[in-house]
N, C-alpha and C positions, 0 to 999 in steps of 0.2 A: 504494500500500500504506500509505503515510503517513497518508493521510487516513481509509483504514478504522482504521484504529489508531486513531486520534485518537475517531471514529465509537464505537468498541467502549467506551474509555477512558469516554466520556459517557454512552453508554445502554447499556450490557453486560450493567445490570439487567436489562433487557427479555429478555436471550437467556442468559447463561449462568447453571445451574444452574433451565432452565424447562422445560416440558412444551407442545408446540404443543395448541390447544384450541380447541374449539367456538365461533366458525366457521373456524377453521381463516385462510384465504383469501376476504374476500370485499370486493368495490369496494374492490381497494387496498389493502385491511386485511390485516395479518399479526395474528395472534393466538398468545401465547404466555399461562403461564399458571407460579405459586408460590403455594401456600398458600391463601388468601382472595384474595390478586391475580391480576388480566388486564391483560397489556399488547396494546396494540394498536399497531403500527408501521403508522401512516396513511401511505401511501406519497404521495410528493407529482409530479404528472406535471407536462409543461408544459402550459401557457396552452392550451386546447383542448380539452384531454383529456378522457377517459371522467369522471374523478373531479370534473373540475371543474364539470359541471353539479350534483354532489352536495355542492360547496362554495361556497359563494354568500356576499357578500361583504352587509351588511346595518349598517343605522343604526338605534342603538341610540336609542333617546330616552326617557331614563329610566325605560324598561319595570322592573318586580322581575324578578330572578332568580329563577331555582330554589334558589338559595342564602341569596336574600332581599336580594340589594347592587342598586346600582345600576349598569349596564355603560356602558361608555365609549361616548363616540361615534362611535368606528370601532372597528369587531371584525369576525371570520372567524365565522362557523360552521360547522361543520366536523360530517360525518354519520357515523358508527359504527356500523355495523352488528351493534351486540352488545346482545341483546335480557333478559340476565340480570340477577338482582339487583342494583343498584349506589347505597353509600352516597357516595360520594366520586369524582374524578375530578381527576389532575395532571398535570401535565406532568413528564415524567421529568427531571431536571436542570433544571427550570424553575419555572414558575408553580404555585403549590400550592391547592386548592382553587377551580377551576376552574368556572363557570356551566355545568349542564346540564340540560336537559330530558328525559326517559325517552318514548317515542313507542312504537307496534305496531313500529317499523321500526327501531329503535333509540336509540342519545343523540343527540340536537343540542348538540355544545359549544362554546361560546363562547372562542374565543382571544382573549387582551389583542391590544391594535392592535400593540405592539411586535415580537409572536408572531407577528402576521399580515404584516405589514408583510417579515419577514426572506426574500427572496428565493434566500438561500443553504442552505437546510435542504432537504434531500432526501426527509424526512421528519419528521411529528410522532412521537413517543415518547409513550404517553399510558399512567399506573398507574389503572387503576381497579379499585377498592377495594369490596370485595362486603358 
């Protein structure tokens, strides 16, 4: 119970005072939703799993972003399956202004290596900003 506490305490944004939203449920994805914002609770499985073929781990080599930076040499990209308007994309109690790509399928977003790297997170938390 401690650790959901703790859990609620950090991303609580994402669930209290929101509206569950279009797509609802989908690879993983929780979707809630406030105002201009969508959260997406990327649920994170083990090593194997359905999701992880849809997270693929990739080297970055001074490619431009979406955002126009340059990304690090080790990052996650990470799939979204949310296919609506999107100016911005963060991590909720994290990284702010986040690389992403818009695809028919949804965002491609790029997490810092240090994001990626955290094997103790049960899930991404991610504000996208319409």
């Amino acid at each position: 119970m401690k650790e959901l506490g703790a859990w609620l305490k950090q991303y609580g944004e994402a669930i209290y005072g929101t509206r569950t939203c279009d797509p609802y449920f989908k690879d993983n994805c929780a979707f809630t939703s406030k105002g201009d914002t969508v959260y997406c609770i990327h649920l994170r499985l083990q090593e194997g799993r359905s999701h992880e073929a849809r997270s693929q781990d990739v080297r970055r080599q001074g490619a431009e972003s979406a955002t126009g930076g340059v990304g690090p040499s080790d990052t996650r990209v990470v799939t979204i399956p949310y296919t609506g308007k999107v100016s911005a994309v963060d991590l909720v109690a994290g990284e702010k202004g986040l690389e992403f790509v818009q695809t028919g399928s949804g965002l491609q977003v790029t997490l810092p290596s240090s994001v990626a790297a955290a094997s103790d997170m049960v899930a991404y938390v991610f504000r996208i900003s319409k």
